[in-house]
MARBA-3410 file (N, C-alpha, C, O; in Angstrom, 1 decimal):
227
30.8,33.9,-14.3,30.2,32.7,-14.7,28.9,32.5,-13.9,28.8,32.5,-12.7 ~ 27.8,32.2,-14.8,26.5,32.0,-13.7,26.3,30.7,-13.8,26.1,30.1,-14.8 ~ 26.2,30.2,-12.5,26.2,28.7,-12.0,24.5,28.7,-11.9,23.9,29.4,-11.1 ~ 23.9,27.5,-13.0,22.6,26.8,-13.2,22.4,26.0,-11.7,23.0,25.0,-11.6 ~ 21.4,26.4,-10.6,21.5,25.0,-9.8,20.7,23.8,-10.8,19.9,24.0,-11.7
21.2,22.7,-10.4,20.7,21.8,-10.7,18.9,21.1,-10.5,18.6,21.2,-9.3 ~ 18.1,20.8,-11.0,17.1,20.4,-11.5,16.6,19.0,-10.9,16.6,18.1,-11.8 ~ 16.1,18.6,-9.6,15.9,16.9,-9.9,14.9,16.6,-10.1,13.8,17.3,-9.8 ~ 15.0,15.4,-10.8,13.4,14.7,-11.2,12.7,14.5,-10.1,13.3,14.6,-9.0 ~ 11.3,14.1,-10.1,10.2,14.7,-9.2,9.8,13.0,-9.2,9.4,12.3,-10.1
9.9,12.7,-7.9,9.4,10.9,-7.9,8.7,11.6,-6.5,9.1,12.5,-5.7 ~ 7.1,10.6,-6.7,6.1,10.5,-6.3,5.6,9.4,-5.8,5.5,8.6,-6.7 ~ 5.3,8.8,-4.6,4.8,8.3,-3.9,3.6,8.0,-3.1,3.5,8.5,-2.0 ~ 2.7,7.2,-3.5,1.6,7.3,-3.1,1.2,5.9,-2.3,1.1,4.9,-3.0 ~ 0.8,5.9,-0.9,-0.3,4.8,-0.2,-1.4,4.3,-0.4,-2.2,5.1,-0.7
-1.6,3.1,-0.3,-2.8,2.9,-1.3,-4.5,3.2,0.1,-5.4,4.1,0.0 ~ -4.5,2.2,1.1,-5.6,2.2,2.1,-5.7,3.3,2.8,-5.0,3.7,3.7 ~ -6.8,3.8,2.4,-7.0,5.0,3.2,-6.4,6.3,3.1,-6.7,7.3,3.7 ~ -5.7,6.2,2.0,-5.2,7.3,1.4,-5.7,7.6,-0.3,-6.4,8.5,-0.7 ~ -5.3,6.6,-0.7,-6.3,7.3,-2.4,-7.3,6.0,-2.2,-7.9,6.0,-3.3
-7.6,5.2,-1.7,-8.6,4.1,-0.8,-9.9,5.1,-0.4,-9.6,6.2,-0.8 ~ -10.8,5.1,0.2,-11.5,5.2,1.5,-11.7,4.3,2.5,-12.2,4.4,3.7 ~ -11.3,3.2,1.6,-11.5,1.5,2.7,-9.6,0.5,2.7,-8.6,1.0,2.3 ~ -9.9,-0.6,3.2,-8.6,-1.1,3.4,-8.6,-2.1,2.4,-9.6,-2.8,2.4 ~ -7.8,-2.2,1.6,-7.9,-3.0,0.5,-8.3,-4.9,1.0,-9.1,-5.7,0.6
-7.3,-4.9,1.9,-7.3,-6.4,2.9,-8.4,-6.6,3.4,-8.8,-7.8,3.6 ~ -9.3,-5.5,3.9,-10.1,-6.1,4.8,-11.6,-6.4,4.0,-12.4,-7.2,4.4 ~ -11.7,-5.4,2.5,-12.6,-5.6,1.6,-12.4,-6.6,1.1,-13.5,-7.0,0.6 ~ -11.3,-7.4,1.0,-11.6,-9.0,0.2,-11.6,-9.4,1.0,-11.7,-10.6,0.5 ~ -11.5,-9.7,2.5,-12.4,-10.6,3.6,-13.8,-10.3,3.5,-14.5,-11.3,3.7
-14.3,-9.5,3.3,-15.7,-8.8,3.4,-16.0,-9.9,2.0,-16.7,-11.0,2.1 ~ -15.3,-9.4,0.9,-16.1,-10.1,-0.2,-16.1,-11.4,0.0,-17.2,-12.1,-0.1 ~ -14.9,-11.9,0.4,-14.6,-13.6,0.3,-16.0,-14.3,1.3,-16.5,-15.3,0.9 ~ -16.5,-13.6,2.6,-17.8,-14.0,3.7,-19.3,-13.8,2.7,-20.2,-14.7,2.7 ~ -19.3,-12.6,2.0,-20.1,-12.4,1.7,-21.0,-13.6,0.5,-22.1,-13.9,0.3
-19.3,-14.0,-0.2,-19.4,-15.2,-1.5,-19.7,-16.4,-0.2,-19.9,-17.4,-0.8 ~ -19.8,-16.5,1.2,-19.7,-17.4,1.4,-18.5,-18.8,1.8,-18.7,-19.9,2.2 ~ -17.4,-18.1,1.6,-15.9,-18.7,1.0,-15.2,-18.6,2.1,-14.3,-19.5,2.3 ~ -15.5,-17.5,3.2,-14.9,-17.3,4.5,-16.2,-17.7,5.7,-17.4,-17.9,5.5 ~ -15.8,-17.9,6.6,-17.0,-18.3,7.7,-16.2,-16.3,8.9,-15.2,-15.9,9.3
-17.4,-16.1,8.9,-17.3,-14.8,9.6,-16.4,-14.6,10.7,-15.5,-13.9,11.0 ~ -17.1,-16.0,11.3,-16.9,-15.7,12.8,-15.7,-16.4,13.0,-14.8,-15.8,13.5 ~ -15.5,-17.6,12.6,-13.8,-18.0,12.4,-12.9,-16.9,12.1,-12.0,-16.9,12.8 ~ -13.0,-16.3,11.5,-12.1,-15.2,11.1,-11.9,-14.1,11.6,-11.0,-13.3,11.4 ~ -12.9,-13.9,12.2,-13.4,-12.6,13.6,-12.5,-13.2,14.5,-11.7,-12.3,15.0
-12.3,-14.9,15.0,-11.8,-14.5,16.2,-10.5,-14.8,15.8,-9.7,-14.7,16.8 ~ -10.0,-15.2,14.7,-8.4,-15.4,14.3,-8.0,-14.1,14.2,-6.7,-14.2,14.1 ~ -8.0,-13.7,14.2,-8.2,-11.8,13.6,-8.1,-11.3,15.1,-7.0,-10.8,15.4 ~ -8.9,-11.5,16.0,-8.7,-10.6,17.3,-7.9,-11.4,18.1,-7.7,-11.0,19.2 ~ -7.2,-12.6,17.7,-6.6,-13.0,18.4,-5.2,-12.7,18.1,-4.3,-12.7,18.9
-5.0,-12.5,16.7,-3.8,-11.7,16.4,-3.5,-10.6,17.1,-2.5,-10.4,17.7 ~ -4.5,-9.8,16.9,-4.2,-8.2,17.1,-3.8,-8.0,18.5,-3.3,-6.9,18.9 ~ -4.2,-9.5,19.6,-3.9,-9.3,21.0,-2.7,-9.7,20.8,-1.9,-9.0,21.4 ~ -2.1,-10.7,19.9,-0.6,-11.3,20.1,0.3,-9.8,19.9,1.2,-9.4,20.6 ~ -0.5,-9.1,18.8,1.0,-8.4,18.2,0.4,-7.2,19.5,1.5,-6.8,19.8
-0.6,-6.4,20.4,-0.7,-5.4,21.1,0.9,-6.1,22.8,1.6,-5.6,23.7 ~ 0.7,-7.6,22.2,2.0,-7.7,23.8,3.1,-8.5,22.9,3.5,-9.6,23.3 ~ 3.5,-7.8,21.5,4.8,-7.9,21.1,5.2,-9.3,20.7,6.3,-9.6,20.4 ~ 4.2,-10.2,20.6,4.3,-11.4,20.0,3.9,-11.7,18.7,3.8,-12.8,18.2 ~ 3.6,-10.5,18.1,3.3,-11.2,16.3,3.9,-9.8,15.7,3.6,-8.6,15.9
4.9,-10.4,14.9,5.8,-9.6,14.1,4.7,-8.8,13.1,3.6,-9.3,13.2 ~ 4.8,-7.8,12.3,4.1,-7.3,11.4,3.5,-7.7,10.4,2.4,-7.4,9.9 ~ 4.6,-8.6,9.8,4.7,-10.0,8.8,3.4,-10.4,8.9,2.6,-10.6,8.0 ~ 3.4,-10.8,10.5,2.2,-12.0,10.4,1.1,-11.5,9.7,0.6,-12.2,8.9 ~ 0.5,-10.2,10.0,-0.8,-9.5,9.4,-0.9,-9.9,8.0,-1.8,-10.5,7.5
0.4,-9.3,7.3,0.2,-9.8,5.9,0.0,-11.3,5.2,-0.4,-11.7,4.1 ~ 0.5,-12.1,6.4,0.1,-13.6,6.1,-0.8,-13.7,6.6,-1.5,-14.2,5.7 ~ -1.4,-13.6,7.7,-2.8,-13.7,7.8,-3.7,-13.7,6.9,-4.6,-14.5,6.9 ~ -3.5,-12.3,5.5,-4.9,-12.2,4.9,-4.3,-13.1,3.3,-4.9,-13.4,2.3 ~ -3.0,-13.2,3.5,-2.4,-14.4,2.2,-3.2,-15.4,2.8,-4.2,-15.9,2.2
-2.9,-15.8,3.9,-3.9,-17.0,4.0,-5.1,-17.6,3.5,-5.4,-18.8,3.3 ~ -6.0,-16.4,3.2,-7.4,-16.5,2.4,-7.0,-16.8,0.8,-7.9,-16.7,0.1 ~ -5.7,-17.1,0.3,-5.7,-17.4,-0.8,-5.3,-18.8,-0.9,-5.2,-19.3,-2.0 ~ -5.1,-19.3,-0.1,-4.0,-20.6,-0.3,-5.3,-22.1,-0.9,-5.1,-23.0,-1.7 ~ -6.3,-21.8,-0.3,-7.3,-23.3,-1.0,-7.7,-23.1,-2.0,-8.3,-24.0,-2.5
-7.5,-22.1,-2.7,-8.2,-21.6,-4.4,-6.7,-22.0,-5.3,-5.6,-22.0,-4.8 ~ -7.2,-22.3,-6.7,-7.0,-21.7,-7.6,-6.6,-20.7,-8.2,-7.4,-19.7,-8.2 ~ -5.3,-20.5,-8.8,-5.4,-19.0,-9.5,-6.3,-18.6,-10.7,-6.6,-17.4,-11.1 ~ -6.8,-19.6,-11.2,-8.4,-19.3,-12.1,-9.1,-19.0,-11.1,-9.4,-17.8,-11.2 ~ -9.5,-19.4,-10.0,-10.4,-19.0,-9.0,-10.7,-17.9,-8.9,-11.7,-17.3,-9.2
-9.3,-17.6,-8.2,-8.7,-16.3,-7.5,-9.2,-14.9,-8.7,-9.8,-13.8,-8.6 ~ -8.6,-15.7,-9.9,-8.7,-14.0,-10.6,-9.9,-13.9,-11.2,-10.0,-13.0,-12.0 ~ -10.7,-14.6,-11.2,-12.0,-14.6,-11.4,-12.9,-13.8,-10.1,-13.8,-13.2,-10.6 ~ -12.8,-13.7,-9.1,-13.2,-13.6,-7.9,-12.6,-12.2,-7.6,-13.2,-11.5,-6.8 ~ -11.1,-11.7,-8.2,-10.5,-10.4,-8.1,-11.5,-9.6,-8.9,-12.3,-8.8,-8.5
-11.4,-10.1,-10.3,-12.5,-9.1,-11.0,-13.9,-8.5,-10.4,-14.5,-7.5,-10.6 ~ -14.2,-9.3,-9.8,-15.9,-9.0,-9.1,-15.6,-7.9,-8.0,-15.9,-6.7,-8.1 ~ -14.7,-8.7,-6.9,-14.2,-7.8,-6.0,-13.6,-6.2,-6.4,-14.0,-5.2,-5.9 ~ -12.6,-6.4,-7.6,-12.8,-4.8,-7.7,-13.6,-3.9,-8.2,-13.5,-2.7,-8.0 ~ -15.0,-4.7,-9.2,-15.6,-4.0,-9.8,-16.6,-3.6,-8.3,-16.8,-2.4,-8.2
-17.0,-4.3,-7.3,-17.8,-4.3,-5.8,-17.4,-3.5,-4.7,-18.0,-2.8,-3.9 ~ -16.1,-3.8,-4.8,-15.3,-3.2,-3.1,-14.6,-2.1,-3.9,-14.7,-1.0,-3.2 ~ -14.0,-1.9,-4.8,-12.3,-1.0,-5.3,-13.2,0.0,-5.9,-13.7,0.8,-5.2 ~ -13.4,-0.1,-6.9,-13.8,1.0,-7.8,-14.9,2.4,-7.4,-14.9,3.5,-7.9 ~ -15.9,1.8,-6.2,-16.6,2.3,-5.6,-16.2,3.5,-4.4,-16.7,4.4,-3.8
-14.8,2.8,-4.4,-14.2,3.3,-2.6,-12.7,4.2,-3.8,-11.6,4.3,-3.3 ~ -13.0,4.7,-5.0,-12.1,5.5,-5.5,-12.1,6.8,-5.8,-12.0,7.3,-6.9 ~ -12.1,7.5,-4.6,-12.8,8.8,-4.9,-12.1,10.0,-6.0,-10.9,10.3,-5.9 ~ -12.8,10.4,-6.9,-12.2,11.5,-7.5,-11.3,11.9,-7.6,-10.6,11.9,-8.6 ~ -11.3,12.6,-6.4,-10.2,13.9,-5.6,-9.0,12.9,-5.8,-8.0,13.4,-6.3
-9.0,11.5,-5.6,-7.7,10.5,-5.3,-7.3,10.4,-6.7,-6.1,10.6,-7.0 ~ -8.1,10.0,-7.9,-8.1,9.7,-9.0,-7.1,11.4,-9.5,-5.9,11.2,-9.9 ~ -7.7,13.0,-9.4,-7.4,13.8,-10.0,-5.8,13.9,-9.0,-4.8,13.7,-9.7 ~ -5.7,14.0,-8.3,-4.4,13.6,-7.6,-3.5,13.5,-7.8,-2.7,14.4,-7.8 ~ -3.2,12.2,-8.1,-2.4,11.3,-9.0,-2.0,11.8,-10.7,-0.9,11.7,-11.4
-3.3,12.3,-11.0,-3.2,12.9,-12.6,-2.2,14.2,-12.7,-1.5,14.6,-13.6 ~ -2.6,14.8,-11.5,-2.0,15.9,-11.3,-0.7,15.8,-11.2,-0.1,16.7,-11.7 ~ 0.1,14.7,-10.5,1.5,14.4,-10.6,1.6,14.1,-12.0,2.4,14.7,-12.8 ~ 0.8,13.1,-12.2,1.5,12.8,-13.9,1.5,13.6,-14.8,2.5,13.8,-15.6 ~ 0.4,14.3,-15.0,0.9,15.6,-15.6,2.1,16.2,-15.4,2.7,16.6,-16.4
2.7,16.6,-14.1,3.4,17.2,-14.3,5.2,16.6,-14.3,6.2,17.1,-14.0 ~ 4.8,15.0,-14.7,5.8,14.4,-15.7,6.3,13.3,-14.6,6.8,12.2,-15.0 ~ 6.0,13.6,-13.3,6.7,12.9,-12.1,6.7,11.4,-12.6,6.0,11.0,-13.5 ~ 7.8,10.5,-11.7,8.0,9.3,-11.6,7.3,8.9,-10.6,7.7,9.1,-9.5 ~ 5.8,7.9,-10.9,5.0,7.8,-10.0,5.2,6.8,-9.5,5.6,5.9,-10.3
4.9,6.2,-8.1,5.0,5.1,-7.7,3.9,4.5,-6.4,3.8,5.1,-5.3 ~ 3.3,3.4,-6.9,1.9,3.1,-6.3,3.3,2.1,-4.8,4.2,1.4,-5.1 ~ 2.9,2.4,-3.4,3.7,1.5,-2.6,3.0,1.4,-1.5,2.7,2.3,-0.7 ~ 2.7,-0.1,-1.3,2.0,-0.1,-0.5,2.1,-1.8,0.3,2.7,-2.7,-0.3 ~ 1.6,-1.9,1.5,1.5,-3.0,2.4,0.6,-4.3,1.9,0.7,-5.5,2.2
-0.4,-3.6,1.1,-1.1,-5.1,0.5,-0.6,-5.7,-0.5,0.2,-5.0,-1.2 ~ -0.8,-7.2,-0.8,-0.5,-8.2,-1.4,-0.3,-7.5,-3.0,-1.2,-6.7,-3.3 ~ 0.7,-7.7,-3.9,0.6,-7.7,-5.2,-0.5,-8.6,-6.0,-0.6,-8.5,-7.2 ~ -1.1,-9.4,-5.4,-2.1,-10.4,-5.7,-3.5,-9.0,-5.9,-4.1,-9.0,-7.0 ~ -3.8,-8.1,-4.9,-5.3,-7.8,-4.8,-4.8,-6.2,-5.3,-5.7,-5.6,-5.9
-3.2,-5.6,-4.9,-3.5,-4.4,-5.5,-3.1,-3.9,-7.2,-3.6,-3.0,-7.8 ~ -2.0,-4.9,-7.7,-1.8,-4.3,-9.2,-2.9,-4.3,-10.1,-2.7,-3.6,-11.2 ~ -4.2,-5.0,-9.8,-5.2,-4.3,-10.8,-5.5,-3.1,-10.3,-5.8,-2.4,-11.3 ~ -5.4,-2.2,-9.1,-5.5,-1.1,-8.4,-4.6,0.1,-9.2,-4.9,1.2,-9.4 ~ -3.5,-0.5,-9.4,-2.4,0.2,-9.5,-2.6,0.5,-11.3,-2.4,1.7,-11.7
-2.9,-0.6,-12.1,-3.7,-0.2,-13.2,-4.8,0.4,-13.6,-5.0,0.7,-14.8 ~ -5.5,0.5,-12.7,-7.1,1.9,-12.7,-6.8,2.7,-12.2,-7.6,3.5,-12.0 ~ -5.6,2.9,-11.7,-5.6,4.9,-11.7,-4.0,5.0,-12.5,-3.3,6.0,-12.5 ~ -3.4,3.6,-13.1,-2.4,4.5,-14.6,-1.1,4.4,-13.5,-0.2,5.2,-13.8 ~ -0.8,3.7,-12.5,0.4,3.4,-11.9,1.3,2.4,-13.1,0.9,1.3,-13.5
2.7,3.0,-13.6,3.5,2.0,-14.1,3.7,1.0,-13.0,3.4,-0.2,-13.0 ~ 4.4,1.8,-11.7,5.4,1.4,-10.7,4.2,1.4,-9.8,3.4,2.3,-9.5 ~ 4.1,0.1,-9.5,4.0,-0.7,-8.0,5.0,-1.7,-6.8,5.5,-2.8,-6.6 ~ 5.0,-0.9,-6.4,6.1,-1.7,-4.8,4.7,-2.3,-4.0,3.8,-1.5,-4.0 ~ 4.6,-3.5,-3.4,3.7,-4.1,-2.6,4.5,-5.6,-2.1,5.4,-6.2,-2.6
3.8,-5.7,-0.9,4.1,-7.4,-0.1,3.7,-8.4,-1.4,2.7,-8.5,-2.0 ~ 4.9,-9.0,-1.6,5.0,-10.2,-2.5,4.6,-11.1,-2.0,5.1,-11.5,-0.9 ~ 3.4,-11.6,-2.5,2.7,-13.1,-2.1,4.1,-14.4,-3.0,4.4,-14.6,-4.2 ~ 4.6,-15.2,-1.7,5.1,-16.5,-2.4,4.0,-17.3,-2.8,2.8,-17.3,-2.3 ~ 4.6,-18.0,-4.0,3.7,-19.0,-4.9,4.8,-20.3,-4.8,5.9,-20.0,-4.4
4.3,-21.6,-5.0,5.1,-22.2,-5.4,3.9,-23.3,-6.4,2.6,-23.4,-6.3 ~ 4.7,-24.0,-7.4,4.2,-24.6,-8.1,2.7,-24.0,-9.0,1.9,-24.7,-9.5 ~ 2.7,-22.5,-8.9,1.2,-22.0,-9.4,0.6,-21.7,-8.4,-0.2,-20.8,-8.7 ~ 0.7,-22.1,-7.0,-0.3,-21.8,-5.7,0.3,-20.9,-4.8,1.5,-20.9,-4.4 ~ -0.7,-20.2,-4.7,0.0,-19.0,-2.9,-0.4,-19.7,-1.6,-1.5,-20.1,-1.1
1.2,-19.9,-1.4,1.7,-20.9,0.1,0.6,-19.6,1.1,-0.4,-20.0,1.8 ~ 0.9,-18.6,1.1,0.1,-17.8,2.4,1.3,-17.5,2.9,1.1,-17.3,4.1 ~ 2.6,-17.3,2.6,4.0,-16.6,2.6,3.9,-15.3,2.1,2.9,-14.9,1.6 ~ 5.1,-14.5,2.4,5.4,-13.8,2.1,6.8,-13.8,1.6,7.7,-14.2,2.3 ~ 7.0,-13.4,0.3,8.1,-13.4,-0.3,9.5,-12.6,-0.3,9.7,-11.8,-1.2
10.2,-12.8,0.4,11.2,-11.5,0.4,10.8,-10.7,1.3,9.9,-11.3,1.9 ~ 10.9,-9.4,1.8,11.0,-8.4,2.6,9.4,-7.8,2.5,9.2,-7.6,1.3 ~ 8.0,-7.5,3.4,6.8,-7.3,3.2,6.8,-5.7,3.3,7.5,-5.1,4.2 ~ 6.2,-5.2,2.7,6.3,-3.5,1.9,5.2,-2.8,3.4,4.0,-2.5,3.4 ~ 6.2,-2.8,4.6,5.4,-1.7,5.5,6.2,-1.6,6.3,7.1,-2.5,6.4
6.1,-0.6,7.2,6.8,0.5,8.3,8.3,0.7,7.6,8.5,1.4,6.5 ~ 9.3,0.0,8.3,10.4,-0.2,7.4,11.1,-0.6,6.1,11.9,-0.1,5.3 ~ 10.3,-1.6,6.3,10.2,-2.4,4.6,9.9,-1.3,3.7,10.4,-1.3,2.5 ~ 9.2,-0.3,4.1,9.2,0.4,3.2,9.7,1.2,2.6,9.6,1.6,1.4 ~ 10.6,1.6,3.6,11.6,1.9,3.1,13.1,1.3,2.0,13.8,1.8,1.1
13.0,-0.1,2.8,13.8,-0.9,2.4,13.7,-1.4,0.7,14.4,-1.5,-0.2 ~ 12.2,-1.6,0.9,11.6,-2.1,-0.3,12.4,-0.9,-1.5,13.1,-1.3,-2.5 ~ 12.1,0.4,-1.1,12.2,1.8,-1.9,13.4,2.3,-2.4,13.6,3.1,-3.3 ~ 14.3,1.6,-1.5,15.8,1.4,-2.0,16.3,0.4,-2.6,17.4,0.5,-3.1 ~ 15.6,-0.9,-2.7,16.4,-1.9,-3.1,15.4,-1.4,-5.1,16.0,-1.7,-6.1
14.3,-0.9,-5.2,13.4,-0.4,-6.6,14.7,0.2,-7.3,15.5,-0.4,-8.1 ~ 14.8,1.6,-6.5,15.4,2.5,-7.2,17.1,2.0,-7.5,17.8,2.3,-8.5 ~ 17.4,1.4,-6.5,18.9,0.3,-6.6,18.3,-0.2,-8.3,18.5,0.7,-9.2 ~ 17.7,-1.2,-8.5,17.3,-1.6,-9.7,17.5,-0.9,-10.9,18.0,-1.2,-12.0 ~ 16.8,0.5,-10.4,17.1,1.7,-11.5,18.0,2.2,-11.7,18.2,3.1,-12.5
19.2,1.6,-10.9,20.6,2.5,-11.1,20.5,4.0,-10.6,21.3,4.9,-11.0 ~ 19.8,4.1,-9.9,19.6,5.4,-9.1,18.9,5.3,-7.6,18.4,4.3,-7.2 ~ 19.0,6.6,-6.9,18.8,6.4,-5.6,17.9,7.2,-5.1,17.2,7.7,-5.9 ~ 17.5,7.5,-3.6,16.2,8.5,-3.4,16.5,9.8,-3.7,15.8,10.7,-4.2 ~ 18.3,9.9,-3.2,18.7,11.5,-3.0,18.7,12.3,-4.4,18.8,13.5,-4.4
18.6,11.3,-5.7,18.7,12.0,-6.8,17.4,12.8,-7.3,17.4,13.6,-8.2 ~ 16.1,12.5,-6.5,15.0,13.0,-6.9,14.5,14.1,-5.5,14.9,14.4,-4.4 ~ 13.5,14.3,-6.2,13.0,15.6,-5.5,11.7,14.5,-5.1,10.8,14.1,-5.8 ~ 11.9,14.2,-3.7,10.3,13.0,-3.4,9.5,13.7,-2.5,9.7,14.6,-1.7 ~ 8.3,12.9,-2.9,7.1,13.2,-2.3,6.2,12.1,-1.6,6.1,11.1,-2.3
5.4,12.1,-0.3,5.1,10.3,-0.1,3.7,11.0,0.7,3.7,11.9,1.6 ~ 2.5,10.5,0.2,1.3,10.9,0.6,0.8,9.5,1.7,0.2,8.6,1.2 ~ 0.8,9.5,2.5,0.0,8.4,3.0,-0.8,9.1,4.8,-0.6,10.1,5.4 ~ -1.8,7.9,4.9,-2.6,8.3,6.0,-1.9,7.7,7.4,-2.1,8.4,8.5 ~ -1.2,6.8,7.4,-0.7,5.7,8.1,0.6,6.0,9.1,1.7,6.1,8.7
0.2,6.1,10.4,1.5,6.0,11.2,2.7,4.3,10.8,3.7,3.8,11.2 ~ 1.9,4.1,10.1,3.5,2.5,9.6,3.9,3.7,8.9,4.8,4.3,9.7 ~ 3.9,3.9,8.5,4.6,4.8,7.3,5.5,6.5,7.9,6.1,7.5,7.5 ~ 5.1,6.0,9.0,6.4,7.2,9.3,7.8,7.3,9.0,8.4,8.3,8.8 ~ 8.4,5.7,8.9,9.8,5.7,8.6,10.4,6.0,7.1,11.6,6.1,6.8
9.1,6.3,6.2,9.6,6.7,4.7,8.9,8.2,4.3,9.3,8.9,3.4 ~ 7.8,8.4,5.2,7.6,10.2,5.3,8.6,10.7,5.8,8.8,11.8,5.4 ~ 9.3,10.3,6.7,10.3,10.8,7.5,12.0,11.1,6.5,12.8,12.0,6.6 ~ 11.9,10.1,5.7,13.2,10.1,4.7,12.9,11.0,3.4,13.9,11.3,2.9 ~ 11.7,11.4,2.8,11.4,12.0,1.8,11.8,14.0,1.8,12.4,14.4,2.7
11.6,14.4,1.3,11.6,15.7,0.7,10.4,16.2,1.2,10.6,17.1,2.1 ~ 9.0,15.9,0.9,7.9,16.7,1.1,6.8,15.3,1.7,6.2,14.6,1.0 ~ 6.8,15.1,2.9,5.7,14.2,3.9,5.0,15.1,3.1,5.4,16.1,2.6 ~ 3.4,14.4,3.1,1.5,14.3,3.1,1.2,13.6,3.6,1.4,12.4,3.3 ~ 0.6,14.0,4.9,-0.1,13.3,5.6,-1.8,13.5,5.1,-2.4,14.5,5.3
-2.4,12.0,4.3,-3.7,12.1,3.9,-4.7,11.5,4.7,-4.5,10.3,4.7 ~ -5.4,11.7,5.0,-6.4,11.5,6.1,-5.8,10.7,7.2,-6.2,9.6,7.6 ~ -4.7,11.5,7.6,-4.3,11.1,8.4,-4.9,10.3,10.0,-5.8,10.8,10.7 ~ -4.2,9.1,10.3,-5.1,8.7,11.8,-4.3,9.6,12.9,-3.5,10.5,12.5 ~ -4.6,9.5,14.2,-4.7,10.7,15.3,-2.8,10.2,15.2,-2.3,11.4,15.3
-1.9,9.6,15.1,-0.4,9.4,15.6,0.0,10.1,14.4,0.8,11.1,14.6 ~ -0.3,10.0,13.1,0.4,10.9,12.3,-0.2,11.9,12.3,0.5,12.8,11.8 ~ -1.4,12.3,12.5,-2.1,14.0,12.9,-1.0,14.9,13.4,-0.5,15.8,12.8 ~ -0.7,14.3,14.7,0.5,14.6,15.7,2.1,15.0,15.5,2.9,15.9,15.8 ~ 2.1,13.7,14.8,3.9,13.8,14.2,3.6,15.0,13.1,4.4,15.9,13.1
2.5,15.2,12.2,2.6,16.0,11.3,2.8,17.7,11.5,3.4,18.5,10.8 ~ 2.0,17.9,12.8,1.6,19.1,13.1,3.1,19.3,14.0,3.6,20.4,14.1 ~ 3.5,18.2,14.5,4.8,18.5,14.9,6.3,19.1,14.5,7.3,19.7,14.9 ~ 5.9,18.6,13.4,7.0,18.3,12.4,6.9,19.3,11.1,7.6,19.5,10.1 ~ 5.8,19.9,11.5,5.1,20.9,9.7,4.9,20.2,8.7,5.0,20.6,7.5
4.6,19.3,8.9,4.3,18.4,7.8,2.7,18.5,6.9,1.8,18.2,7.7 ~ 2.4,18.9,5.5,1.5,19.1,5.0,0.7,18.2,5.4,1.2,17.2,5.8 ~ -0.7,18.3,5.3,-2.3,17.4,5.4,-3.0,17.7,5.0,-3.4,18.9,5.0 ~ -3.6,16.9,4.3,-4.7,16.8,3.8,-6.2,15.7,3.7,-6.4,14.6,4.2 ~ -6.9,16.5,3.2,-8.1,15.2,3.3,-8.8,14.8,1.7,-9.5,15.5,1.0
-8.5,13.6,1.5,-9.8,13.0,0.3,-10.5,12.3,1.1,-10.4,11.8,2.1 ~ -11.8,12.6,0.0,-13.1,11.7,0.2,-13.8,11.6,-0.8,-14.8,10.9,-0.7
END
C-alpha cells in the first residue's frame, strides 16, 4: 500500500512597517497630522521621548505606544479622520510601497496561499493598506470607539511581540482551525516579532534591524531585503 503524505495549506504572513512599508505606518500620520498643522511638533517630540525613556527603565508597558499614537485620533471626527486617511495614503503610503513588496505578496497569492496582513498598527490607518496590495485577512491593534469616537484605547489584546501571537491563534480559533494545520510563513523586519517567527514553519527576516540580523543568522533563518 503506498501511503500519500499529506498536503498542508500554505498560510502566509506578512508585517506591515518596514517590511513591505519602507517607512512606519504610525509615525507617517504624525508626520502628516504636524505637517496639516493638527499636531504641534514639538509637544509631541517631547511626549514621545518621554515615553521611550519610561518604557527603556520598564515603566511603560508596550500597549502604551499604541495608545500613544490612538491618541492623535480622539479630538476628530470620523468624517474628519477618513477624509484626512485618504490624503495621508495617497502622500505617506503609496509612495513608501515598493514593487519588490507589492510583487511579493502576488507571488504568494498566486500560489493560492492563505494570506494574512498582521501587524502592530491601528486598524484605523492600516485596512486601507491591507486593501492596496489585495489582503482579505488583516490582524491589527483594534482602536476602541465608543459612541462613533476613538477613546485613544485599545481594544482587546494589541497585535505585537506576543499579542501576536495571541492575536494569530485566537483568527485561526475563529476559523475552526489552527497554525499546526498549515504550512506558515511570517516575513517581518522587527525584533517584536520574534515570538511568532519563532512559532512558524519558515521565519523571513525582511530588512531586518541588527537583533533580528543576529537571531536570524543564528538560528538559519532566511533574509532578505526590499526596497
Amino acid at each position: 500500500m503506498t501511503i500519500v503524505p499529506s498536503i498542508r495549506p500554505r498560510l502566509t504572513l506578512f508585517d506591515l512597517d518596514h517590511t513591505l512599508l519602507t517607512i512606519d505606518s504610525d509615525e507617517a500620520w504624525v508626520e502628516f497630522l504636524i505637517e496639516r498643522k493638527v499636531l504641534d511638533a514639538d509637544v509631541f517630540a517631547r511626549a514621545n521621548a518621554a515615553l521611550v525613556e519610561r518604557y527603556a527603565r520598564g515603566e511603560a508597558p508596550p500597549g502604551e505606544f499604541a495608545e500613544f499614537y490612538l491618541s492623535t485620533l480622539v479630538p476628530h471626527t470620523s468624517s474628519t479622520l477618513a477624509g484626512w486617511h485618504a490624503e495621508y495614503l495617497a502622500q505617506k503610503i503609496l509612495p513608501a510601497l515598493p514593487d519588490a513588496a507589492r510583487a511579493l505578496v502576488d507571488s504568494h497569492r498566486v500560489q493560492g496561499d492563505l494570506l494574512v496582513l498582521t501587524t502592530a498598527t491601528s486598524r484605523f490607518l492600516t485596512a486601507a493598506i491591507a486593501d492596496e496590495l489585495g489582503f482579505e485577512h488583516l490582524i491589527a491593534t483594534e482602536p476602541e470607539m465608543l459612541n462613533g469616537r476613538y477613546t485613544g484605547r485599545i481594544a482587546g489584546v494589541a497585535n505585537m511581540r506576543d499579542g501576536k501571537v495571541t492575536r494569530l491563534h485566537a483568527w485561526l480559533a475563529a476559523r475552526g482551525s489552527a497554525l499546526g494545520e498549515y504550512e506558515s510563513t511570517f516575513y517581518s523586519d522587527s525584533r517584536n516579532d520574534i515570538p511568532l517567527l519563532s512559532r512558524v514553519d519558515h521565519p523571513v527576516a525582511v530588512n531586518p534591524d541588527a537583533v533580528l540580523a543576529e537571531v536570524a543568522r543564528e538560528r538559519g533563518w532566511r533574509a532578505m531585503t526590499i526596497r
